[in-house]
C-alpha positions as CSV (number, residue, x, y, z in Angstrom):
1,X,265.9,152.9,-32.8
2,X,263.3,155.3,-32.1
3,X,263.9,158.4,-30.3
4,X,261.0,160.0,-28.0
5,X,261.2,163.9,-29.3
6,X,259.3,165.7,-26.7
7,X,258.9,168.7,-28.9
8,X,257.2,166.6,-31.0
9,X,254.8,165.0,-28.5
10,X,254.4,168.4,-27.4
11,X,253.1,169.7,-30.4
12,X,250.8,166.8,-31.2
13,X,249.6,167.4,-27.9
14,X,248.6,171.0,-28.6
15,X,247.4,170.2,-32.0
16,X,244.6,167.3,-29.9
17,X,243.9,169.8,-26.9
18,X,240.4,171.7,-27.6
19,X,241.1,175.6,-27.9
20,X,240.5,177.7,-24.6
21,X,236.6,179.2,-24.5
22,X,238.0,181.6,-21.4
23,X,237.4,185.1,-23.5
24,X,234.1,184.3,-24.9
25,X,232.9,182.8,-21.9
26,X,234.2,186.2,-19.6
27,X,232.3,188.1,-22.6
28,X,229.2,186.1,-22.5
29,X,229.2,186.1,-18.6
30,X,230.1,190.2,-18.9
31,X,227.1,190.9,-21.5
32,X,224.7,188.7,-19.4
33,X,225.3,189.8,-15.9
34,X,225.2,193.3,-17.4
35,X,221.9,192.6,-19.0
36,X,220.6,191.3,-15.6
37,X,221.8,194.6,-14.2
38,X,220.5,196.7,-16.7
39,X,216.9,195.1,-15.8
40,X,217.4,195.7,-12.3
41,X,217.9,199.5,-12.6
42,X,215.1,199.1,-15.2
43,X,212.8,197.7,-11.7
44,X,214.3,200.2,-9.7
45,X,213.5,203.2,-12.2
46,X,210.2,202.4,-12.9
47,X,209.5,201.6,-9.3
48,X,210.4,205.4,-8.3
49,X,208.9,206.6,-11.3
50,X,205.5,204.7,-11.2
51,X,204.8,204.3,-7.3
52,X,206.6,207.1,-5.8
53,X,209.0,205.1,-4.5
54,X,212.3,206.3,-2.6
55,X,215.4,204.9,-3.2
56,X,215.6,202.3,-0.4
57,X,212.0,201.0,-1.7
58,X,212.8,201.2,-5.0
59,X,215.3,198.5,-4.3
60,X,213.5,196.5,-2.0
61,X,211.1,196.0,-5.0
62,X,214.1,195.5,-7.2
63,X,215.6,192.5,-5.1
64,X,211.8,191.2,-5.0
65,X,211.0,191.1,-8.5
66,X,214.7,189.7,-9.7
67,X,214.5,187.2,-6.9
68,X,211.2,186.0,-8.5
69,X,212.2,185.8,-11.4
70,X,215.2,183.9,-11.0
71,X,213.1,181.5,-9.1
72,X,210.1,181.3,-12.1
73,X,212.9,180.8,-15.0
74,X,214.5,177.9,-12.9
75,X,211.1,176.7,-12.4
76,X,210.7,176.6,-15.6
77,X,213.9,175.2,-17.1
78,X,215.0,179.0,-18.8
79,X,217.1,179.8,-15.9
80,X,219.7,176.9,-16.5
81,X,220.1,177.2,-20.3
82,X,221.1,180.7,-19.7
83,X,223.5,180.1,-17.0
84,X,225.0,177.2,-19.2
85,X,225.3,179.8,-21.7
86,X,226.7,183.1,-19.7
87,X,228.2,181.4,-16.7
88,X,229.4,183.3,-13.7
89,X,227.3,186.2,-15.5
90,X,223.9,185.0,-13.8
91,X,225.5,183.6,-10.4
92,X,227.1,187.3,-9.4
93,X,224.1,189.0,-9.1
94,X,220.9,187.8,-6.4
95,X,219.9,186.0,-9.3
96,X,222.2,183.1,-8.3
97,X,221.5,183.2,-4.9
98,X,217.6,182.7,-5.6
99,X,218.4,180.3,-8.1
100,X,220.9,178.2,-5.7
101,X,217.8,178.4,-2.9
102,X,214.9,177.6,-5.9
103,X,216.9,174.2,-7.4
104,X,217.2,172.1,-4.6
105,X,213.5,172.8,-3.2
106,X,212.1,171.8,-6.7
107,X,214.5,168.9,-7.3
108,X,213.9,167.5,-3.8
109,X,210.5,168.4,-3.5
110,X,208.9,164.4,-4.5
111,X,210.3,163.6,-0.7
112,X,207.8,166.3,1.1
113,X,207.9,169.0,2.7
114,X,210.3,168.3,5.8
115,X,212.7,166.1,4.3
116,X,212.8,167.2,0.9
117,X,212.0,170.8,0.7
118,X,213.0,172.1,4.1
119,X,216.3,169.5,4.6
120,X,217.5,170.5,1.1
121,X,216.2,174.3,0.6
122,X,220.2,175.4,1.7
123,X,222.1,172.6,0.3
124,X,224.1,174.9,-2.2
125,X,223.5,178.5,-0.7
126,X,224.1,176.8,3.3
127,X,227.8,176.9,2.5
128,X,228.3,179.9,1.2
129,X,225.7,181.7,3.6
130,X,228.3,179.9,6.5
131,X,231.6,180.9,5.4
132,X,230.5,184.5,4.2
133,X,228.8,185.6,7.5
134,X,231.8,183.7,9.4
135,X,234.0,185.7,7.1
136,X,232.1,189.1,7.7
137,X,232.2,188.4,11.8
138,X,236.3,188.1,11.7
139,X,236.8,190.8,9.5
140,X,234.3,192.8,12.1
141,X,236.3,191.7,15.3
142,X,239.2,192.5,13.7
143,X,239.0,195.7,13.0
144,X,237.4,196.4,16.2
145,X,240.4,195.2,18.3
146,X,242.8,197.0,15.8
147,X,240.4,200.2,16.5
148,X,239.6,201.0,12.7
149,X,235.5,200.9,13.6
């Protein structure tokens, strides 16, 4: 008679089951989004240093020029080879959010202007945009009837 040994199946099932990529995907999306900072101060600096920028300006220019380029590497197919590679590391910073805006307009683009471009523009950012700002106004209300504003 043969005896199911859970331990067993158990094991075998560990043994099959692909190993865990967690660390060196937090590690990858650590370095990247780091990197993506780092270039951002890098805008910032320059900006200050080379226009006589203050620091409000300086990052003005900084949101304009990563914004841009986010949207020019997704243009171009770079954008989502490096976010298959570093993950959450290029969707934290305004990258993401000009990448999530840039996709849909070029992917839906073939069905014009109106009903491509401008009915898809928010299809992944729309949500987020919705329950962030729905998010901010309840906190807000909240701690103005508690009196903490």
């Amino acid at each position: 008679m043969n005896r199911f040994d859970a331990q067993a199946y158990q094991a075998e099932v560990n043994a099959a089951a692909p190993r865990s990529k967690t660390l060196r995907m937090c590690i990858r999306a650590f370095v990247v989004g780091g990197l993506i900072c780092c270039l951002g101060q890098g805008i910032s600096d320059l900006g200050k240093l080379w226009f006589d920028l203050d620091t409000k300006a300086a990052g003005t220019l900084t949101a304009i020029v990563l914004v841009f380029l986010a949207a020019l590497f997704t243009a171009i197919g770079i954008f989502d080879k490096l976010a298959s590679f570093a993950g959450a590391g290029t969707v934290v910073p305004i990258t993401g959010f000009s990448n999530s805006i840039t996709a849909p307009a070029i992917e839906f683009r073939a069905e014009g202007l109106v009903m491509g471009v401008g009915a898809k523009l928010f299809t992944i950012a729309g949500p987020v945009l919705v329950y962030g700002i729905s998010a901010s106004i309840i906190v807000g209300l909240t701690y103005l009837v508690l009196g903490l504003v």
